[in-house]
C-alpha atoms as one frame of an Amber mdcrd trajectory, in Angstrom:
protein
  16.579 237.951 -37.018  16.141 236.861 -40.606  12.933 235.787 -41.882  12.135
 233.366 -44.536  11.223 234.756 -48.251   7.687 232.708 -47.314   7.541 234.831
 -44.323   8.829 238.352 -46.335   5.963 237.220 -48.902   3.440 237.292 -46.497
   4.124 240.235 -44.225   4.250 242.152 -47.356   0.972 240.947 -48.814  -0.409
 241.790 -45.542   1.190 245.237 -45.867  -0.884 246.188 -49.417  -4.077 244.763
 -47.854  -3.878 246.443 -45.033  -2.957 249.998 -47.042  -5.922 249.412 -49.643
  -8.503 249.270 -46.828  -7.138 252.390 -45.250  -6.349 254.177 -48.267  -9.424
 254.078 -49.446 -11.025 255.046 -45.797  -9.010 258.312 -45.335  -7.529 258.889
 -48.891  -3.882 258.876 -50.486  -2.953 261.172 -48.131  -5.199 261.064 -45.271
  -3.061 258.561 -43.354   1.222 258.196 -43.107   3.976 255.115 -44.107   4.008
 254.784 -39.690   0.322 254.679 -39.426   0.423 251.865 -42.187   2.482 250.041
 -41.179   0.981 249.761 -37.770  -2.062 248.928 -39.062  -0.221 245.762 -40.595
   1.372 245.161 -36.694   4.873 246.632 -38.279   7.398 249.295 -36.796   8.025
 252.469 -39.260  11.502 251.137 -39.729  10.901 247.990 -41.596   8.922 249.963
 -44.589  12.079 249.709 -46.980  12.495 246.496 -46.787   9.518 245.898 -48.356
   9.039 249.012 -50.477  11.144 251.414 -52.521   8.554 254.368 -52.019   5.700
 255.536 -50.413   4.287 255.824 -53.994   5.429 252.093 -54.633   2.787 251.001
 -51.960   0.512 253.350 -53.154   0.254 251.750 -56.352   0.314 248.147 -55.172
  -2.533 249.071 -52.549  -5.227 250.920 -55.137  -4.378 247.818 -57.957  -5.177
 245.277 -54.985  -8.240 247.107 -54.101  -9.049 247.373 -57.644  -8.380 243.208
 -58.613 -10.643 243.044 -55.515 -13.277 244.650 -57.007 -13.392 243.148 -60.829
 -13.093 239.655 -59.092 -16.268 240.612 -56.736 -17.691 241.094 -60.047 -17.083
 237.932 -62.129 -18.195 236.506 -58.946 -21.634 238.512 -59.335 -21.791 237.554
 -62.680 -20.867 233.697 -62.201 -23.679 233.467 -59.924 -26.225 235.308 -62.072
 -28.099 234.304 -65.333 -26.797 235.762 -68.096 -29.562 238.161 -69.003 -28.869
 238.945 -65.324 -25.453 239.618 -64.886 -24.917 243.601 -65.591 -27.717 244.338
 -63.065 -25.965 242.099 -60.454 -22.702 244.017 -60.826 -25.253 247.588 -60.850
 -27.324 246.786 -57.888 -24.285 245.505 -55.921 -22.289 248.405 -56.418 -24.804
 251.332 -56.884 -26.097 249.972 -53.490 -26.180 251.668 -49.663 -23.808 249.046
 -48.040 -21.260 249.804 -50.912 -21.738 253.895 -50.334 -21.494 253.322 -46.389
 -18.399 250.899 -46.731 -15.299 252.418 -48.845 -12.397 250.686 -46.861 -13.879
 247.774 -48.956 -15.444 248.930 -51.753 -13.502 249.983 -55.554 -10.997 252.621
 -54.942 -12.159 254.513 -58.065 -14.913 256.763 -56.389 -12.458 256.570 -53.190
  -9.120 257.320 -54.725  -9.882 258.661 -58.281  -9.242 262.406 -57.936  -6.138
 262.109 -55.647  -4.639 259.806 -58.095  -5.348 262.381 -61.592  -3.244 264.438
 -59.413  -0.244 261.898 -58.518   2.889 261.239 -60.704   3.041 259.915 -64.281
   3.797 256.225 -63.133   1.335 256.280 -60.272  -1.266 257.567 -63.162   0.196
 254.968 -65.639  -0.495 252.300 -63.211  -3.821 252.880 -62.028  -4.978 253.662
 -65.938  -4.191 249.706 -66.763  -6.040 248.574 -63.738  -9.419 251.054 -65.078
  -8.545 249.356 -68.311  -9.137 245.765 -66.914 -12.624 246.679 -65.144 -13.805
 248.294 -68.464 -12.518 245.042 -70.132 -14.327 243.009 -67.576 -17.781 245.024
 -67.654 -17.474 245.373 -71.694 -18.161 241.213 -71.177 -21.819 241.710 -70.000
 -22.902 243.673 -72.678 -23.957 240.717 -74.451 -26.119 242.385 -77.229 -23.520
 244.455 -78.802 -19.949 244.112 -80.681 -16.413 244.876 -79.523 -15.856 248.656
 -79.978 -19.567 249.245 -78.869 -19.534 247.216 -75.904 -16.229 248.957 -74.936
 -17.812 252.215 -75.139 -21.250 250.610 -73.589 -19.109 249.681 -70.864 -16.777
 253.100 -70.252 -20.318 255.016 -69.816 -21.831 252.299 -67.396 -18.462 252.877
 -65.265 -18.176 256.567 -65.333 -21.890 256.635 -64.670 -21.800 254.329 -61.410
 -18.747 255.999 -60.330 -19.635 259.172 -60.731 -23.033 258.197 -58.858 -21.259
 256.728 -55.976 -18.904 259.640 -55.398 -22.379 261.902 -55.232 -24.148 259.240
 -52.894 -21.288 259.183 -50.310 -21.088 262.923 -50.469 -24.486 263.483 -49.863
 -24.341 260.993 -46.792 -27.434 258.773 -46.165 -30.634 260.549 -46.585 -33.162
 260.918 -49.137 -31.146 262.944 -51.465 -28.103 260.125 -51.570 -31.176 257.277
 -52.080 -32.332 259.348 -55.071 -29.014 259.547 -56.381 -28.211 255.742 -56.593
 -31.878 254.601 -58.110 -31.246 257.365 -61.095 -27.310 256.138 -61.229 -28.713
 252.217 -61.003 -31.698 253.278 -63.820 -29.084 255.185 -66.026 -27.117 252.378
 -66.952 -30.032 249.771 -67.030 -31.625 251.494 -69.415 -28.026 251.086 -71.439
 -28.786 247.352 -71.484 -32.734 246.852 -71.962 -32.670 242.948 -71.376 -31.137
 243.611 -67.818 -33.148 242.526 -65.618 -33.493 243.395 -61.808 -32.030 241.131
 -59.479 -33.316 239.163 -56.250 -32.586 241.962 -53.578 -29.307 240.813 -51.737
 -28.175 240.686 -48.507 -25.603 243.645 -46.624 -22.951 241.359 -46.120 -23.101
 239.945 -50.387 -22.731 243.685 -51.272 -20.560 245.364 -48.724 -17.035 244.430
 -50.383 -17.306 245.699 -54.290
C-alpha cells in the first residue's frame, strides 16, 4: 500500500517522539530500532523507510527532546515577570517531578554521557542543540552583557545539570532533596534579583 507524504510526515514525527521519550527512559542504548518502533505501533521492517541509521534517529530524537525543553522554557519565562523568569526556568527544572520524570524531561542529564561517547556527527549535532539552550538561558540574565551572560548562562546549565544527574542518582530521599535546594541556590545566587517563584503544580513542571 502506498501512503501519502502527509501520512509518511506524520508516522515519522510520531517515530522521533516516541524514541525521545524512551531514549531518555532507558538510555541510547537501553532499548533496540524493533522496540522503537513498536512503541510508535510500527513493524521492525519499515525503519528504513524512514531513517538511514539507527544513529539518524538518535539524533533527531535527543534534538526533539531538547527543542522540547528550551520551548518549556520560553514558556516559563513568557508567563513570569521579568525579574522572575531565571527562577521559573530553576525551580521548574531543579524540581522533584522533573528528577522523577526523565521520559519527559531535557535529555542532557538523561543522555549526556552516552552521547560524549557517540560518533563525531552524533556529537556535532547534539553540541548545536546545547548551544541553543545556552543561547536561550543567556536571555534571562538581564543584568549583564553578551560574553558575560553567555558564560553566566553555561555555569547556570552545567550547574542544574550536573545537580539533576546527582538527584536522580541518589533516588528520592533526603540526600536527593538536599541536592536540588543547593543546585536551585547555586545558580540563584548567580542572579541576585531572581526572585523565588509561586510554588507550581506537578503537572506545570513534569515535562522540562
Amino acid at each position: 500500500m502506498r501512503y501519502s507524504k502527509e501520512h509518511k510526515l506524520e508516522t515519522h514525527a510520531r517515530i522521533v517522539k516516541k524514541a525521545s521519550v524512551r531514549l531518555r527512559e532507558k538510555g541510547a542504548h537501553g532499548i533496540g530500532v524493533a522496540d522503537l518502533m513498536k512503541d510508535a505501533g510500527l513493524t521492525h521492517g519499515g525503519f528504513y523507510a524512514h531513517f538511514d541509521s539507527r544513529e539518524a534517529l538518535v539524533i533527531e530524537a535527543f534534538g526533539y527532546a531538547m527543542d522540547r525543553s528550551t520551548d518549556r522554557w520560553r514558556q516559563l519565562a513568557g508567563e513570569a515577570a521579568p525579574q522572575d523568569r531565571l527562577a521559573a526556568i530553576v525551580e521548574a527544572y531543579l524540581s522533584p517531578q522533573h528528577r522523577d520524570n526523565p521520559g519527559h524531561g531535557c535529555a542532557v542529564p538523561a543522555l549526556g554521557a552516552e552521547i560524549a561517547r557517540e560518533s563525531p556527527k552524533t556529537r556535532k549535532a547534539f553540541a548545536a542543540k546545547l548551544d541553543q539552550m545556552i543561547a536561550m538561558m543567556a536571555e534571562q540574565f538581564t543584568a549583564e552583557a553578551g560574553k558575560s551572560a553567555r558564560q553566566q548562562a553555561m555555569a547556570a546549565l552545567a550547574t542544574m545539570m550536573g545537580t539533576l544527574v546527582l538527584a536522580r542518582v541518589a533516588g528520592s530521599g533526603e540526600l536527593s532533596e538536599e541536592l536540588l535546594s543547593a543546585g536551585r541556590e547555586a545558580v540563584l545566587t548567580r542572579a541576585p534579583a531572581a526572585k523565588k517563584p509561586a510554588a507550581r503544580t506537578a503537572k506545570s513542571v513534569a515535562r522540562i
